[in-house]
C-alpha positions in Angstrom: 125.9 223.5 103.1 129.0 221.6 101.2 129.0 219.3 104.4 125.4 218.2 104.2 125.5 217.2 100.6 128.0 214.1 101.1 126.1 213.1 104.4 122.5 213.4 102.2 124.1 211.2 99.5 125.5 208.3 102.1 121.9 208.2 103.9 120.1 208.1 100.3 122.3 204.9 99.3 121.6 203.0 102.4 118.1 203.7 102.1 117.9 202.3 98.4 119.2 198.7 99.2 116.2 198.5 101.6 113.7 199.8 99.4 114.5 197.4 97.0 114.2 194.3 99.4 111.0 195.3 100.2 110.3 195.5 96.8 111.4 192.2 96.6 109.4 190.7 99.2 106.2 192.2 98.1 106.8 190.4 94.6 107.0 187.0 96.0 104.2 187.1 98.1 100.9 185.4 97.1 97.9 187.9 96.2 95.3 187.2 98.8 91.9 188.2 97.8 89.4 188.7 101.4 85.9 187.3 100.1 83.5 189.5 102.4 79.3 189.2 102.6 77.9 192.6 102.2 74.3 193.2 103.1 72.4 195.6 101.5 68.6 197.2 102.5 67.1 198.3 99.2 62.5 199.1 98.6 61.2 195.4 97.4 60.7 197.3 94.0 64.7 198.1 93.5 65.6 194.8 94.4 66.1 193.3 91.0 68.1 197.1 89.9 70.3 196.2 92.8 71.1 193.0 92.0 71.6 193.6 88.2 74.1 196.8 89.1 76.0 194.3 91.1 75.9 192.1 88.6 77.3 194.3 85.8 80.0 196.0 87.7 81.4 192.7 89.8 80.6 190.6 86.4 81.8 186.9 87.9 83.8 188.5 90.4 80.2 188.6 92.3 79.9 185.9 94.5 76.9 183.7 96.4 74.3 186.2 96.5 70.4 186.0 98.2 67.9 188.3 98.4 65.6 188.3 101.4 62.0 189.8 101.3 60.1 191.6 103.7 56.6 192.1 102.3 55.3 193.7 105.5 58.4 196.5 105.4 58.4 196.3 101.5 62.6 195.9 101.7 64.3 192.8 100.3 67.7 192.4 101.9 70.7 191.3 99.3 73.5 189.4 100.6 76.4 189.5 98.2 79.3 187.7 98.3 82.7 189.6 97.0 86.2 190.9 97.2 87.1 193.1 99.9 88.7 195.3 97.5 85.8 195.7 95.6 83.4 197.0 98.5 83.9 200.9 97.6 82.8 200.6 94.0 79.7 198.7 94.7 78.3 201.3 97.5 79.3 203.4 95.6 77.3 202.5 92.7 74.2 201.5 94.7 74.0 204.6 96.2 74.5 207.1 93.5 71.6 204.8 91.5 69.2 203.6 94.7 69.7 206.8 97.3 67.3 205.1 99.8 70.0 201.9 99.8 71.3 201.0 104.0 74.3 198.6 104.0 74.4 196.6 106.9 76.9 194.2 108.0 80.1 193.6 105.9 81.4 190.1 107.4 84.9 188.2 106.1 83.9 184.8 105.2 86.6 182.3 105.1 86.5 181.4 101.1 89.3 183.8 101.2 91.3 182.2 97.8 95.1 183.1 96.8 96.3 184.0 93.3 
């Protein structure tokens, strides 16, 4: 046991060095925010709901956004500009609000920006 302990000590400082150059590397590199367009199938009715829950939870972090209308299907079709990251929270939300809500599509667009 006495023989591991020096050998577990050796490996745990070469180890550190390396951590802390990745550490490093990740701090110097640019934030890239993905800009994505989601599309999102809600009843004509919800289609101002929709938009409004986007708009509160994204705030001005929501992007170019349309809203198609299908009278004969009664659906409106949202297409909302926003961070990749972000894409969880907002199904998330429409669908624990707007249950009958079908995502289609999520495309990258190339407005991609750095921070």
């Amino acid at each position: 046991m006495a023989s591991l302990l020096p050998h577990h000590l050796a490996s745990t400082l070469r180890i550190a060095p390396r951590a802390t150059r990745m550490a490093r590397a990740q701090q110097s590199k640019p934030v890239r925010h993905v800009t994505v367009q989601m599309a999102v199938r809600v009843a004509t009715r919800d289609a101002q709901l929709a938009r409004c829950l986007l708009h509160g939870l994204l705030g001005r972090a929501l992007g170019v956004h349309t809203i198609d209308f299908d009278r004969s299907r009664d659906l409106a079709c949202l297409h909302v500009e926003l961070e990749r990251a972000r894409v969880p929270d907002a199904m998330a939300l429409l669908i624990r609000t707007l249950p009958g809500a079908e995502f289609g599509t999520i495309r990258r667009l190339d407005r991609s920006r750095q921070r």
